[in-house]
N, C-alpha and C positions, 0 to 999 in steps of 0.2 A: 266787195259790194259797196261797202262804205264809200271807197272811194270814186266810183258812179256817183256818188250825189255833193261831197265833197269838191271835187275837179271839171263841177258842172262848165258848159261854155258859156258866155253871157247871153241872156238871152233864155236860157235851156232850164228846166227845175233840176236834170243831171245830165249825164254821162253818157249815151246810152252804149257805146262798146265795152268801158271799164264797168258798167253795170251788171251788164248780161252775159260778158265774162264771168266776174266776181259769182254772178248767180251762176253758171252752169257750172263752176269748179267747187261750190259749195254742195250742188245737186249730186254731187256724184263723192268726192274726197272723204266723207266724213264714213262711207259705207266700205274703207277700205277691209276692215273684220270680216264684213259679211262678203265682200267682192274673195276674201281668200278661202272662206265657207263654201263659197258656192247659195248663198243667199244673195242671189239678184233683187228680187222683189223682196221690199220688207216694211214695216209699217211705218218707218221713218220717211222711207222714200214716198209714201202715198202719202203723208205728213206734208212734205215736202211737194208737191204734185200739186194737191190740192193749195198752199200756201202761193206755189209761183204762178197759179193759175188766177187765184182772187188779186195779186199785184198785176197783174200782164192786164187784167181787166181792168185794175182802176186805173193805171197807167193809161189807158187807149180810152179810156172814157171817161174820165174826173179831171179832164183839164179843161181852161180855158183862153181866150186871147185875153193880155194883159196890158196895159203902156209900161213901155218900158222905163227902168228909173233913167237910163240917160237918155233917154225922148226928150229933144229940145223942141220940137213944137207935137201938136196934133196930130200931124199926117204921117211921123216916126211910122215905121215898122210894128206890129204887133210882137209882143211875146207872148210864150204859153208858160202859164201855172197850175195851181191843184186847184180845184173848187175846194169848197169848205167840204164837201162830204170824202174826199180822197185822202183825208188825214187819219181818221179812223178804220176807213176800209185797210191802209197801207200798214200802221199799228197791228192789224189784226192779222193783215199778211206776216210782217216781220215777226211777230208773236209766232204761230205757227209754224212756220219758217225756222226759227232757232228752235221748239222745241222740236221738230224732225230732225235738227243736225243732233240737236241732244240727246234723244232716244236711242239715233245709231251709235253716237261715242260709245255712249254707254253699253251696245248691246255689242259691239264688234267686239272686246275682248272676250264674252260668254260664247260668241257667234264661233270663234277662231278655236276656242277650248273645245267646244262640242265635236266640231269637224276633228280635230285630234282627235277627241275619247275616240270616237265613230270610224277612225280610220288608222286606229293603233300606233299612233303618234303621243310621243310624251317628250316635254323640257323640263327640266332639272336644275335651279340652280346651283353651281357648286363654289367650290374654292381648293385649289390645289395649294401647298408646299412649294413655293419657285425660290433661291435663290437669296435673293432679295427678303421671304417674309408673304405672304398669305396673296395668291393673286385669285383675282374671281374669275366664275367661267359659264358655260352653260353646255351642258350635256344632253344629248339625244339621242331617243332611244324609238326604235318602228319594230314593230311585227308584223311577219310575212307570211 
């Protein structure tokens, strides 16, 4: 996403494929926990919902026509910019925004544990005896 605003073209305040890229692999990647639960809907994702919907608005409404810096005369082409009020609306998107990706981080590993208790799945860290001196492992265990 960053990079949508970063590799803007001239002319452009960003990106908009490397943008809306960036945003739809963040809408989805951060819920992989809950995607292996079986939690499709979760509060991060309406977090997140609600977030790309206050940016997609001020995007499409908080710009304006600008001269551009390399307009050599008057009659140059226009660009578009933010108005002054798409700085804070966008802030409050991105705010929102990361704490939805942050919610799921954090909830996918509780998310992934529960679906095991629930479904008689257990991991174990171990370490065996090999050869060589102590190797690690991980052991699994289902009931049926």
């Amino acid at each position: 996403m960053l990079a949508g605003f970063l590799f803007a073209q001239d002319g452009h305040p960003f990106n908009e494929p490397v943008l809306y890229t960036g945003l739809g692999l963040l809408f989805v990647t951060p819920s992989a926990g809950e995607f292996y639960a079986g939690q499709y809907l979760t509060y991060g994702l309406a977090i997140r919902a609600a977030a790309t919907a206050l940016a997609v608005y001020t995007l499409q409404t908080q710009t304006k026509a600008i001269t551009c810096a390399e307009a050599l005369s008057s009659d140059a082409p226009k660009c578009r910019g933010f108005t002054e009020n798409a700085y804070p609306l966008m802030g409050v998107a991105a705010i929102a925004f990361i704490g939805g990706v942050w919610f799921d981080v954090l909830d996918a590993g509780e998310a992934a544990d529960r679906y095991n208790r629930d479904h008689g799945f257990s991991t174990t860290p171990t370490a065996l005896r090999g050869p060589h001196g102590l190797v690690p492992g991980l052991a699994f265990s289902g009931t049926f």
